[in-house]
C-alpha positions as CSV (number, residue, x, y, z in Angstrom):
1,X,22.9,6.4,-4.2
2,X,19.3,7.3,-5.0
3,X,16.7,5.0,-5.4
4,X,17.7,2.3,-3.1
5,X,18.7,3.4,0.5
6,X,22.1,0.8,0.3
7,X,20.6,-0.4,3.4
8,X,18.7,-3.3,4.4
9,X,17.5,-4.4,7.7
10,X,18.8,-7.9,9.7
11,X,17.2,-9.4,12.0
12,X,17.8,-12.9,13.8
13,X,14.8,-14.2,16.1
14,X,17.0,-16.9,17.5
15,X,19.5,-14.3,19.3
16,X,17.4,-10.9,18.8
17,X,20.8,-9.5,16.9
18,X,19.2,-6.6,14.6
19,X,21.8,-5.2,12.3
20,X,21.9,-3.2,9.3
21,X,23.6,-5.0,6.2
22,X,24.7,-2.4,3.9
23,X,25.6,-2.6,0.1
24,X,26.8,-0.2,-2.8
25,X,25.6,1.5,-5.7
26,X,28.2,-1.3,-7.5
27,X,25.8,-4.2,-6.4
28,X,22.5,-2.2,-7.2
29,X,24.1,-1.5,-10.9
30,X,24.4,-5.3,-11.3
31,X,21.2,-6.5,-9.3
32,X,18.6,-3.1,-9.3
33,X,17.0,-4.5,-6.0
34,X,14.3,-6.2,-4.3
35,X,14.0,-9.5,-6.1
36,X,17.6,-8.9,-7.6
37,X,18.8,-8.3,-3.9
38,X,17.4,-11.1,-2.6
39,X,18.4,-13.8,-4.8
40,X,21.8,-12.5,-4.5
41,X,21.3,-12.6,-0.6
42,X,20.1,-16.3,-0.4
43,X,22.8,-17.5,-3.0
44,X,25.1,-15.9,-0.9
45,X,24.1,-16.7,2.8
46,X,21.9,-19.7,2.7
47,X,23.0,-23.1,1.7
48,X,19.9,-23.3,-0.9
49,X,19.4,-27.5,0.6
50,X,17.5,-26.0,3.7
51,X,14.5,-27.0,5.3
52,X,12.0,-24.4,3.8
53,X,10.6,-24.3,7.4
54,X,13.6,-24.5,9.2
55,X,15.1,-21.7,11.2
56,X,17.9,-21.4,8.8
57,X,15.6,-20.3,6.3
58,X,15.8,-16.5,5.3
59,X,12.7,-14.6,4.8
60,X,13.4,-11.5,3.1
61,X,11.0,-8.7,2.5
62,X,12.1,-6.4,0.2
63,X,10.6,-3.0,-1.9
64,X,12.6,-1.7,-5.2
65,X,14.0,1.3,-5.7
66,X,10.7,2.6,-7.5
67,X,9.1,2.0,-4.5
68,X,7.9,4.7,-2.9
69,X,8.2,7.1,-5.4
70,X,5.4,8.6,-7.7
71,X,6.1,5.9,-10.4
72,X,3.3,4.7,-11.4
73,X,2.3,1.7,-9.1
74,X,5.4,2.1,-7.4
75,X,4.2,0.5,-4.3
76,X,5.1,-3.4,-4.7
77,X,7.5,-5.7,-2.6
78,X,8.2,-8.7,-3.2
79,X,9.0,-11.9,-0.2
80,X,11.5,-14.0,-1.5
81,X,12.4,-17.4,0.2
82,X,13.1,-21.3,-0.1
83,X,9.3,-22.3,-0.4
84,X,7.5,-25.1,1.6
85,X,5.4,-26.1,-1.2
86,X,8.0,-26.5,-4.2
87,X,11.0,-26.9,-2.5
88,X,12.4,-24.0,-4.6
89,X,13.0,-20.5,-4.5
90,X,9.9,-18.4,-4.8
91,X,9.2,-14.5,-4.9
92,X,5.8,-14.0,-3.8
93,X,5.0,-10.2,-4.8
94,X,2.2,-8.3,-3.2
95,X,0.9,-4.6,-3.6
96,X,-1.0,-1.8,-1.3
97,X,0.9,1.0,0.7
98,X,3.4,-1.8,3.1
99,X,6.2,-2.2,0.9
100,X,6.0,2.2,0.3
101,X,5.9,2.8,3.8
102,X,9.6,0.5,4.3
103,X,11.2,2.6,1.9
104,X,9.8,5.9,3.9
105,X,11.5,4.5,7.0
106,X,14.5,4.4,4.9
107,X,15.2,0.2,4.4
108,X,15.4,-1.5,0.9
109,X,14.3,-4.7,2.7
110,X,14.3,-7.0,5.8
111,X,16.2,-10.1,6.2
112,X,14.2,-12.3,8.9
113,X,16.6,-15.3,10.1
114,X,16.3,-17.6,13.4
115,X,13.4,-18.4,14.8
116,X,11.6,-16.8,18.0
117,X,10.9,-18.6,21.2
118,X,7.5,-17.3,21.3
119,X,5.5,-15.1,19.2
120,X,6.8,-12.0,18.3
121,X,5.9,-9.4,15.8
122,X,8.8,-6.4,14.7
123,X,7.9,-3.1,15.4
124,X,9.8,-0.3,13.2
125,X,9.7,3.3,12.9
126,X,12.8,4.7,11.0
127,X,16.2,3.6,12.2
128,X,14.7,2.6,15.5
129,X,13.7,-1.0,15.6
130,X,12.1,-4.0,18.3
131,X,11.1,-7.2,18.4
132,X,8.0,-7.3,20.2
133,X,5.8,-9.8,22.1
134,X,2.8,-11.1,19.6
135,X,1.6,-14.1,22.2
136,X,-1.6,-12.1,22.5
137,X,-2.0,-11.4,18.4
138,X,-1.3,-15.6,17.6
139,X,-4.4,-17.2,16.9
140,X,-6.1,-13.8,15.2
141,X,-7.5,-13.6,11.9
142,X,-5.8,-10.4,9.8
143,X,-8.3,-7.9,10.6
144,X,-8.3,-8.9,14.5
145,X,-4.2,-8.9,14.0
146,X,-4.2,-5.4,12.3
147,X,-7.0,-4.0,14.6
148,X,-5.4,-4.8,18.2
149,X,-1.5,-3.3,16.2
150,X,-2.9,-0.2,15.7
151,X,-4.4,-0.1,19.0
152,X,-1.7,-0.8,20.4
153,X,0.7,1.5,19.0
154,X,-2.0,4.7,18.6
155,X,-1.6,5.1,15.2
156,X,-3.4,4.3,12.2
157,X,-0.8,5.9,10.1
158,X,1.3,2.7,10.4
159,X,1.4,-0.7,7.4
160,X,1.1,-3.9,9.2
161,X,2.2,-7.3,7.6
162,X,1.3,-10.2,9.2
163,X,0.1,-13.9,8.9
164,X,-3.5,-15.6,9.8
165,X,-4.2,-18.9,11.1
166,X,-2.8,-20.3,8.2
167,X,0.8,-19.3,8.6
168,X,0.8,-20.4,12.4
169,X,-0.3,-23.5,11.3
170,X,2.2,-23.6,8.3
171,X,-0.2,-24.6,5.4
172,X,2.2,-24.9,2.9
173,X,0.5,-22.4,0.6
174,X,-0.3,-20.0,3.6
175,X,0.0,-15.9,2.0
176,X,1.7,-13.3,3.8
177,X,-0.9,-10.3,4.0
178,X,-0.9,-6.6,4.5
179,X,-3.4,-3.7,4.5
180,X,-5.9,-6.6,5.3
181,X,-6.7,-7.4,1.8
182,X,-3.5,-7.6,-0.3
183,X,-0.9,-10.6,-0.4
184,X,1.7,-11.9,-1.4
185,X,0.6,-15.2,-1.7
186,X,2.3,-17.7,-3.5
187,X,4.8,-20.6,-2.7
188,X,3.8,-20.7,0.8
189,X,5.6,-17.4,2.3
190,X,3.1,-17.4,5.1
191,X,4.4,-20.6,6.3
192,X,7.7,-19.6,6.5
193,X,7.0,-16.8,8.1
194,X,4.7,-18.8,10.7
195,X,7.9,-21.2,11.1
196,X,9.8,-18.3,12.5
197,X,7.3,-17.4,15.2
198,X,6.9,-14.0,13.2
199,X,3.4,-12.5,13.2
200,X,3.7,-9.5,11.6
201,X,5.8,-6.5,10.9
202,X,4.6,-2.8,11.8
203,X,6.2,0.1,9.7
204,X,6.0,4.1,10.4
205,X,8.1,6.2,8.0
206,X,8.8,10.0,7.8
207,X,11.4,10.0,5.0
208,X,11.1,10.7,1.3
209,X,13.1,8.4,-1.3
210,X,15.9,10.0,-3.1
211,X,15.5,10.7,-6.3
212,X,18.6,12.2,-9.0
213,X,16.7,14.7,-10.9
214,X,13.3,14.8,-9.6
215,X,12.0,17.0,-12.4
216,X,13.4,14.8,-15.2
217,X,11.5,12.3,-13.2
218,X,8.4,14.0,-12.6
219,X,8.4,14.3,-16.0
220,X,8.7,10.8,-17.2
221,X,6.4,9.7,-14.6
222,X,3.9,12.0,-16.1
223,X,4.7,10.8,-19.7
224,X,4.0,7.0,-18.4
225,X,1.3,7.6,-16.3
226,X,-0.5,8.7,-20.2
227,X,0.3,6.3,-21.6
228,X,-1.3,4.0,-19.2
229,X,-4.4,5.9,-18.9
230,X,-5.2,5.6,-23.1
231,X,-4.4,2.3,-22.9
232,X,-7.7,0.7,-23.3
233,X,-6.4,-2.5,-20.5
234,X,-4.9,0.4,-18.1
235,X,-6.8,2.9,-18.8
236,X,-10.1,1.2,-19.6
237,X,-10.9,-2.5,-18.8
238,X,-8.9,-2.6,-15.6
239,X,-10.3,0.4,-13.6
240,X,-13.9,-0.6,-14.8
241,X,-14.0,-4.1,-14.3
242,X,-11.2,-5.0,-12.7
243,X,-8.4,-8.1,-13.2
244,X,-12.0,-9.9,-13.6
245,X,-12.3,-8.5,-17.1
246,X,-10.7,-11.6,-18.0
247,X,-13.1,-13.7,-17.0
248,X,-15.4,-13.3,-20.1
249,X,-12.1,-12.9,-22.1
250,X,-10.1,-16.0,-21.2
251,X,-13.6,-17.8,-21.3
252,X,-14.7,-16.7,-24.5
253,X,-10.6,-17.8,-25.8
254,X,-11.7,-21.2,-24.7
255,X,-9.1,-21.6,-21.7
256,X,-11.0,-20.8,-18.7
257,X,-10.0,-24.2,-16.3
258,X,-13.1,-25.6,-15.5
259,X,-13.7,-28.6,-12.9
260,X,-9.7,-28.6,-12.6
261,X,-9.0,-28.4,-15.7
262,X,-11.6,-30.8,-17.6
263,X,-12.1,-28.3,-20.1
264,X,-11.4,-24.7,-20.8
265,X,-15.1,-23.5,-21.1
266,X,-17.4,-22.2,-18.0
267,X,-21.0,-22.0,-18.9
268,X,-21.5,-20.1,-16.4
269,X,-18.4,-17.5,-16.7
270,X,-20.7,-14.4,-16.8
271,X,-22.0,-14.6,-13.4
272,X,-18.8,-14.5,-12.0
273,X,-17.4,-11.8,-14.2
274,X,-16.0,-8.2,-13.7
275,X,-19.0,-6.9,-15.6
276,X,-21.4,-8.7,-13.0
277,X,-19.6,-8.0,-9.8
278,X,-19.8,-4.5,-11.0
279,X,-24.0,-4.5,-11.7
280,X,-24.1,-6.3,-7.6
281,X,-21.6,-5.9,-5.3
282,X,-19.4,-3.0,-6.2
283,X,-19.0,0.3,-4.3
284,X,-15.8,1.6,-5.4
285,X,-12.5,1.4,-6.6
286,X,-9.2,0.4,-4.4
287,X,-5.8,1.6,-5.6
288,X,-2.5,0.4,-4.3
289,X,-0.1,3.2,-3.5
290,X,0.2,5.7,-6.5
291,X,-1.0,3.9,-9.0
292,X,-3.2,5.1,-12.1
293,X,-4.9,1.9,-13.3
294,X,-6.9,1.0,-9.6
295,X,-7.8,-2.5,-10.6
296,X,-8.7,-3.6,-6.5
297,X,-12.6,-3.7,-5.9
298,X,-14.1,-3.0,-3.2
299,X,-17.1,-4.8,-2.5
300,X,-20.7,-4.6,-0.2
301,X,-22.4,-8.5,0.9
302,X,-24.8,-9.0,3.2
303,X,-22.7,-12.1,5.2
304,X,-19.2,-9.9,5.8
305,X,-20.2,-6.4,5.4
306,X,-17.5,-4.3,3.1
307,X,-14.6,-6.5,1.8
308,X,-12.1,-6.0,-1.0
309,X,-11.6,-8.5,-3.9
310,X,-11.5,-11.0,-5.3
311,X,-9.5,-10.6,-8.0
312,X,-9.6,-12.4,-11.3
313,X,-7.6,-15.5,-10.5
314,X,-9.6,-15.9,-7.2
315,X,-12.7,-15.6,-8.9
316,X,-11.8,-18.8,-11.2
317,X,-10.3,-20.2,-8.3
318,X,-13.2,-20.4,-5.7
319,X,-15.3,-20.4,-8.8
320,X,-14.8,-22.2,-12.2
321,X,-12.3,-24.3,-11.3
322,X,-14.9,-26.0,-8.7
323,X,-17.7,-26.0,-10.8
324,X,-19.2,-23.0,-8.6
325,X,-21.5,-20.2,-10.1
326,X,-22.5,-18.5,-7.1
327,X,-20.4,-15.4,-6.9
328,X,-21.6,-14.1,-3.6
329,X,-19.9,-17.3,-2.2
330,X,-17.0,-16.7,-3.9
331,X,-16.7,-13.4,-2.8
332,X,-17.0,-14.6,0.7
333,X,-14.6,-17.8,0.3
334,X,-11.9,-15.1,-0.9
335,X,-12.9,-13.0,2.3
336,X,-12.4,-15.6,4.8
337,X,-9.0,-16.6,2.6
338,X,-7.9,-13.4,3.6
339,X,-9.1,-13.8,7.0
340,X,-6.8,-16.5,7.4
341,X,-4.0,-15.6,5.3
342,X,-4.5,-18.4,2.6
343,X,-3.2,-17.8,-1.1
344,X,-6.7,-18.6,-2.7
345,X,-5.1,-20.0,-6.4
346,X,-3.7,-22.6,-4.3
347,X,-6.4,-23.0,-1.9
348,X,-9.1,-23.6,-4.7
349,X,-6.7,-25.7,-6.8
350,X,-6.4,-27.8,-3.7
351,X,-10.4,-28.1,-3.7
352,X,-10.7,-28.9,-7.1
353,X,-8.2,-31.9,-7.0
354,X,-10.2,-33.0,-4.1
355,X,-13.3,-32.6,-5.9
356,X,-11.3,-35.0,-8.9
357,X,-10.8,-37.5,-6.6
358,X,-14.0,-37.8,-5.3
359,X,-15.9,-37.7,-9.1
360,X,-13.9,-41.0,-9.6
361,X,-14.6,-42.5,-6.2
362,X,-10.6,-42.2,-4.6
363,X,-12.0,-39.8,-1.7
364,X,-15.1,-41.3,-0.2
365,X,-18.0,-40.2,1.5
366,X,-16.8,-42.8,4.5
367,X,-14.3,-40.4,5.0
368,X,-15.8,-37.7,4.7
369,X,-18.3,-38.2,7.4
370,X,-20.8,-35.4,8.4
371,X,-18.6,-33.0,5.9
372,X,-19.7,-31.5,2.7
373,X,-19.7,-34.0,0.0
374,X,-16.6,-32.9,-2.3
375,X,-19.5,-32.6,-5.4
376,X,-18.9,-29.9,-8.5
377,X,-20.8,-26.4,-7.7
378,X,-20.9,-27.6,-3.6
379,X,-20.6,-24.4,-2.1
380,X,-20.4,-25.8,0.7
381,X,-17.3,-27.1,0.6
382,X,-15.6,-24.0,0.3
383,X,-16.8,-21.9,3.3
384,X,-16.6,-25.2,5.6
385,X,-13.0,-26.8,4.4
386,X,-11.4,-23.0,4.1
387,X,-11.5,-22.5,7.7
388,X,-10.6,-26.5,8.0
389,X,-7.4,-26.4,6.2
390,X,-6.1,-22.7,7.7
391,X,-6.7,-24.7,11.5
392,X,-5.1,-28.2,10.1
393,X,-8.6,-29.9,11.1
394,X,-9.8,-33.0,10.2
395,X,-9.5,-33.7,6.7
396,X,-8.1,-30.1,6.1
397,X,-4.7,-31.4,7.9
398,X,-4.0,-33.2,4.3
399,X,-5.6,-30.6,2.1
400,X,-3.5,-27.7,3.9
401,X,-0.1,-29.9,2.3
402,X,-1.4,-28.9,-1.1
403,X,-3.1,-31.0,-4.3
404,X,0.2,-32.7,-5.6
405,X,0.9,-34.1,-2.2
406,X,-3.5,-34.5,-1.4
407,X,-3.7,-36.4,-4.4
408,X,-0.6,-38.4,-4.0
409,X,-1.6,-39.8,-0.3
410,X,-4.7,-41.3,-2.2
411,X,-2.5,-42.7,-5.3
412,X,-3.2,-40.5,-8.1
413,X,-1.1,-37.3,-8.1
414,X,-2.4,-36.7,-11.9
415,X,-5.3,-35.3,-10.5
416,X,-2.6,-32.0,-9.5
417,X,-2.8,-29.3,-11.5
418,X,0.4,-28.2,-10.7
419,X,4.3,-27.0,-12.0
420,X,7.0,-28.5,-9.0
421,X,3.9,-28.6,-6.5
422,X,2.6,-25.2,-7.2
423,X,-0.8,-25.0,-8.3
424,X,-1.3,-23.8,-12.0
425,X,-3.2,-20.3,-12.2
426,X,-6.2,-19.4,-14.7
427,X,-5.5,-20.0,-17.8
428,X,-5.9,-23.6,-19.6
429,X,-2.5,-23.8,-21.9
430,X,-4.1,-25.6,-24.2
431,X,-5.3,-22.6,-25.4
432,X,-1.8,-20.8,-25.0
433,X,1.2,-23.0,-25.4
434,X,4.0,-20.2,-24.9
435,X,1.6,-19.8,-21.7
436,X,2.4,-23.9,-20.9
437,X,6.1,-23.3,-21.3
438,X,6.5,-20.3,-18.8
439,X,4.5,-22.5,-16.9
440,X,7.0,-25.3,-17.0
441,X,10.2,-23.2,-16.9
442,X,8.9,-21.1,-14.2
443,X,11.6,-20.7,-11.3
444,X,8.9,-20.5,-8.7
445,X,6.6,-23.4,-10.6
446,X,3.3,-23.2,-11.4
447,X,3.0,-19.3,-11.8
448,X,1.4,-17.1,-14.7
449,X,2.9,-13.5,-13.2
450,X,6.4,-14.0,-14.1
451,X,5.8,-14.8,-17.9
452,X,2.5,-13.8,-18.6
453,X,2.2,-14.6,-22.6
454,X,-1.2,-14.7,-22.2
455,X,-0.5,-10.6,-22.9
456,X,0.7,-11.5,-26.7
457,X,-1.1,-14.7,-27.3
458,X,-4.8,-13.9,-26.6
459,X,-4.5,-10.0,-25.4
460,X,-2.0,-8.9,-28.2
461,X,0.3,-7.2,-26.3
462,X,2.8,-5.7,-27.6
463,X,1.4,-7.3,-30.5
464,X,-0.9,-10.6,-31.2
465,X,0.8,-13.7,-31.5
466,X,-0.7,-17.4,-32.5
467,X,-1.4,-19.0,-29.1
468,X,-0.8,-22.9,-31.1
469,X,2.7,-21.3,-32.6
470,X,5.6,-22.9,-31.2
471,X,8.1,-21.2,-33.3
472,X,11.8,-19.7,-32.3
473,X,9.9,-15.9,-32.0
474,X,7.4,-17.5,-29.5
475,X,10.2,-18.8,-26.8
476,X,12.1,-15.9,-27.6
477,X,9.3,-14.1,-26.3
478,X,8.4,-15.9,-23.8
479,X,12.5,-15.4,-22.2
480,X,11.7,-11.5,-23.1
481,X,9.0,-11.7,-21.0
482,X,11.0,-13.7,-18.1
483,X,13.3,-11.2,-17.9
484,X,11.7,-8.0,-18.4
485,X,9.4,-9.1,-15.2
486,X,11.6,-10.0,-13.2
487,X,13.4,-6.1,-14.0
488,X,9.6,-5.0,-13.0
489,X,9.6,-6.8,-9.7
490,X,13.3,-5.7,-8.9
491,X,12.6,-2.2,-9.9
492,X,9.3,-2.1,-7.4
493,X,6.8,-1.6,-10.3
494,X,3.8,-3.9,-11.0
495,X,3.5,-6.1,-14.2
496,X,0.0,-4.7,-14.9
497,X,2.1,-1.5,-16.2
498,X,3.0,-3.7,-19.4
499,X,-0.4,-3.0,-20.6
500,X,0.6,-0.2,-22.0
501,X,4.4,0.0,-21.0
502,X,7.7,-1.2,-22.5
503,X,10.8,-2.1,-22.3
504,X,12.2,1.5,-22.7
505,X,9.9,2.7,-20.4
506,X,11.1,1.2,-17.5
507,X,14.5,2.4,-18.7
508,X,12.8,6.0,-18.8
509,X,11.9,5.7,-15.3
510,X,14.8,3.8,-13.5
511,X,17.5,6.2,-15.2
512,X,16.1,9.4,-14.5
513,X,15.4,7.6,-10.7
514,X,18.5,6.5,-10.3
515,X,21.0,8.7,-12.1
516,X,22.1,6.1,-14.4
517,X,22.2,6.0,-18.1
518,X,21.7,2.0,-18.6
519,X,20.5,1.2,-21.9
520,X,17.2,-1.1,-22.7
521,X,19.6,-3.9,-23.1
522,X,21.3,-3.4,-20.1
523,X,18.1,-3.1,-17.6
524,X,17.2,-6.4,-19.6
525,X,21.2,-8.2,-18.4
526,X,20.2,-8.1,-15.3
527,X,16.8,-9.2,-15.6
528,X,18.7,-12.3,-17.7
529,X,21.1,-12.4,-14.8
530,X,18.0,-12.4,-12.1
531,X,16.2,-15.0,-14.0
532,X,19.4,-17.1,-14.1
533,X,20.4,-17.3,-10.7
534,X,17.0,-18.2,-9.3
535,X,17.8,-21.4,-11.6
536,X,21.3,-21.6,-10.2
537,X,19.6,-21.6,-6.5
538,X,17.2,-24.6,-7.8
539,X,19.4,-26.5,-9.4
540,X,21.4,-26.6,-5.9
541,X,18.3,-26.9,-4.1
542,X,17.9,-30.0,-6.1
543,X,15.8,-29.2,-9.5
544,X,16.4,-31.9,-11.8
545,X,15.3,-30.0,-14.9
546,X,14.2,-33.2,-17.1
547,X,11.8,-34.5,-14.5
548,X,10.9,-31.1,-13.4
549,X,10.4,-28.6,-15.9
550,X,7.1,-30.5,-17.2
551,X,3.4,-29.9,-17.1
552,X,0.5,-32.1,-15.3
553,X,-0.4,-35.3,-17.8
554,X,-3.5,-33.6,-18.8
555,X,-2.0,-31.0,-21.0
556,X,0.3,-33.0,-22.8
557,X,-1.9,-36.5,-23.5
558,X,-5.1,-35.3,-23.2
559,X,-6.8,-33.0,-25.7
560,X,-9.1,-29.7,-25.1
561,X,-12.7,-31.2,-25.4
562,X,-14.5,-28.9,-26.5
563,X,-14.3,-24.6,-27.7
564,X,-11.8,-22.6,-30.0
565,X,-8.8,-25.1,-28.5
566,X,-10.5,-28.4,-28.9
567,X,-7.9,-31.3,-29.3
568,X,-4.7,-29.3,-28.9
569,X,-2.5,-30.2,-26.2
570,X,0.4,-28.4,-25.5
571,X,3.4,-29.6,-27.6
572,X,6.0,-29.1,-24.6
573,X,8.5,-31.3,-26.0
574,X,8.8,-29.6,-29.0
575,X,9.7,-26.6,-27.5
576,X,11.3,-27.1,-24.0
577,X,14.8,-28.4,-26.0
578,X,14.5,-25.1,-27.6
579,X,13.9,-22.7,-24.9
580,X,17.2,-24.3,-23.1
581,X,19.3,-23.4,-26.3
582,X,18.0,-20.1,-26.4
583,X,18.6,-19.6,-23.1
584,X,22.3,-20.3,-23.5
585,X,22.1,-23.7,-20.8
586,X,22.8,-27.4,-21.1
587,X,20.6,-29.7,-23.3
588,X,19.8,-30.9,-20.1
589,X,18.3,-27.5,-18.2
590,X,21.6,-26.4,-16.4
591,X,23.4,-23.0,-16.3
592,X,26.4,-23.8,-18.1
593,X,29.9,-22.3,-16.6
594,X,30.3,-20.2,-19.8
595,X,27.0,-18.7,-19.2
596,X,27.4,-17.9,-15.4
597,X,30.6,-16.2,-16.0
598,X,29.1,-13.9,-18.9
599,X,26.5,-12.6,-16.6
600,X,29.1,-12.9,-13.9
601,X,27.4,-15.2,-11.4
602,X,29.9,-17.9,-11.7
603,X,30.4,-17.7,-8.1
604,X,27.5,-19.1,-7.3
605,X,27.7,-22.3,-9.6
């Protein structure tokens, strides 16, 4: 097999079993890897009903075949798990050199079961593998956590995942970090990983990932990697400005959430832009492991030194979203999210309902006390109730259960800006209504990475569409786009690469990786297949597509009040019948037998 390894590791806290759980090349064919893998894992050993926090839960950790190689950004891995926060499956995908360095010691992926007695961390360094004592490491922030590992083992050569405070204390949107400022951060994975006594995972490598024809490859890696570099998103806006470019972009589009979601204009977007960080803070440019485009920023303030980030969805986060200008704070709130191992969408959408609630007088300064008065552009509020919710502290024990279940305990869950309890990203779909579907139909919830139409409807990639059309050729694209990403996330790659990427691209590169000779539309059946057993997994889990394949009240009774979008809302009932046909399920959301068995998951049903 090249590619994948046909090997991924198992490890069970409760009895301190480690064993290898092999596969074939037959499996991979049908699943790739990585997020492919995993689904296929959880449908297969977990009774999807779990307690997300529960030792029964499986955590698994898992690069793609790309990974590793000189594909361009072939250094992702995605987590995959029953999430805390939805209740559902999620895939929280992060970048840097960790999920490289697994393939290097020759594992596709780790399956974590069980739960420790105490804290322990896994220590591994090819085939040889131990669970360690982490008593002294629970309590650190990431950088202490990484710090003391490398310390302790002598090397610096070695990728560390590990939680923060926020994990231990299972915030249900706590990230999962590595190479202290990347994450993979969404759905709560930090939590889960806290639940399990885990602290971190420590990899050394000294293999190289087996490749069919490595000149063919090399050569299609050196044909993509042009292709990305003349793309002017790649190869331009990106390694200038970084993810941030969007900032002005999505602003000047008129869907840049503002004061959670009130409108979709900032008047204050340009101080908290790419081009701005760039002019203050900027020293350089940080790439994750061999990729061309180098988005990650690495920035200088005075109050924590040299930091990297934030990006552009942390930046509206900490920022817009709370009414907040100032983007040295925000560039230290996304700091000291790191720190503690916080996913920052979720941490700043948890703010800005808070905020909501106290504008119409349902959070009071009685109980508030001596605390920063929840009050739009209060910067206070972030670097006080940050560290608050990552210990469980006060009033940060109820923000650290997220905004839908905050705003529920004080009657109004409306005041949520959120898809099955997952906070909604950057991008108002008011102004992009294909956008407002994915969001809806979205296996992990509220999440703009696994359907990003923002890349046709405002971006015009591959090619512009209407943002207010809600025709046949929009869903159709939008289920394109579901697919295709979740072949990017099982093949190792990151999604950034469709700025300037397609379809038969990523065929390119996985057949002349792997040795096979799959057409487009067979890399895009299993993507299908991917995208359709995640639903199977929710739908057992308990999904009850009707109620929860929906958007917050706002976006559906409430029009845009002002810009380009102004009184559109997004027509979701128009189109969420449609997207269900086209999709091949029930009228009612489900994954009919026929279906399963065409895509031969049936099993699972």
């Amino acid at each position: 097999m090249y590619g994948n390894w046909g090997k991924f590791l198992r490890v069970n806290l409760s009895t301190g079993e480690v064993k290898v759980e092999e596969y074939d090349e037959e499996l991979a064919k049908k699943w790739l890897g990585s997020r492919g893998l995993a689904i296929y894992f959880l449908l297969r050993d977990m009774d999807p009903k779990v307690d997300p926090l529960s030792p029964e839960n499986m955590l698994i950790i898992t690069p793609g075949p790309l990974s590793g190689t000189s594909a361009p950004t072939g250094g992702r891995y995605n987590v995959v798990t029953k999430s805390p926060a939805t209740g559902f499956i999620t895939m929280a995908n992060s970048g840097g050199y960790f999920g490289a360095e697994l393939k290097f010691a020759g594992w596709d992926g780790i399956i974590v079961e069980g739960k420790a007695d105490n804290p322990v961390y896994i220590y591994i360094k090819d085939e040889n593998v131990e669970i360690r004592d982490a008593s002294h490491l629970w309590g650190k922030v990431v950088s202490e956590t990484e710090k003391t590992l490398r310390e302790e083992i002598g090397s610096k050569k070695v990728r560390i995942l590990s939680i923060g405070p926020a994990g231990e204390n299972l915030v249900k949107f706590a990230a999962i970090m590595n190479d202290g400022h990347r994450a993979a951060g969404r759905g709560g994975v930090g939590a889960v990983m806290g639940s399990k006594n885990l602290k971190a995972i420590v990899v050394e490598g000294s293999k190289s990932v087996p490749i069919a024809d490595r000149q063919k490859f090399m050569l299609t890696v050196r044909e993509k990697i042009n292709k990305l570099k003349n793309d002017p998103t790649a190869g331009g806006g990106l390694p200038k400005y970084g993810t941030a470019v969007l900032v002005n972009i999505i602003n000047e589009n008129g869907l840049y959430p503002t004061r959670n979601f009130q409108t979709g204009v900032f008047e204050h977007a340009y101080e908290q832009s790419g081009e701005a960080m760039a002019k203050k803070y900027l020293i350089r440019n940080q790439p994750c492991y061999a990729c061309p485009i180098g988005c990650g920023r690495v920035n200088r303030l005075p109050t924590v030194g040299v930091t990297e980030g934030p990006e552009y969805e942390s930046i509206w986060a900490l920022g817009a979203n709370l009414g907040i200008n100032d983007l040295a704070s925000i560039i230290e709130a996304n700091h000291q999210c790191d720190e503690f191992g916080l996913d920052t969408i979720s941490t700043g959408g948890t703010l800005a309902a808070a905020m909501e609630l106290y504008e119409k007088g349902y959070l009071t300064d009685d109980e508030l006390g001596d605390a920063p008065p929840f009050r739009w552009g209060n910067t206070e509020v972030l670097h006080y109730y940050i560290e608050k919710i990552a210990k469980r502290e006060g009033l940060g024990d109820k923000l650290a259960e997220g905004s839908y279940r905050f705003a529920e305990m004080y009657g109004h869950p409306e005041f949520s800006m959120s898809v099955k309890k997952l906070e909604l990203p950057a991008y108002d779909p008011r102004g992009a209504e294909g956008h407002g579907l994915g969001y809806a139909t979205n296996n992990r919830g509220g999440c703009h990475i696994k359907n990003y139409m923002i890349s046709p409807e405002i971006l015009g990639y591959p090619y512009k569409m209407d943002p207010h059309d809600i025709s046949d050729d929009k869903i159709k694209m939008l289920i394109v786009f579901q697919d295709l990403t979740a072949i990017i996330d099982a093949a190792g790659l990151c999604v950034f690469t469709t700025f300037g990427l397609g379809a038969d691209d990523y065929r390119d590169l996985l057949n002349a990786a792997l040795g096979w000779d799959f057409t487009t539309e067979e890399y895009l059946k299993i993507g299908e297949r991917i995208w359709n057993a995640e639903r199977i997994f929710n739908l057992k889990a308990g999904l009850d597509p009707l109620k929860d394949d929906t958007l917050p009240k706002r976006f559906l009774e409430e029009p845009m009040p002002e810009g380009p979008n102004k009184g559109h809302v997004v027509r979701l009932k128009e189109m969420l019948p449609r997207y269900y046909k086209l999709r091949g399920w029930t009228e009612d959301g489900r994954v009919p037998k026929e279906k399963a068995e065409e895509l031969g998951i049936a099993e699972f049903l």
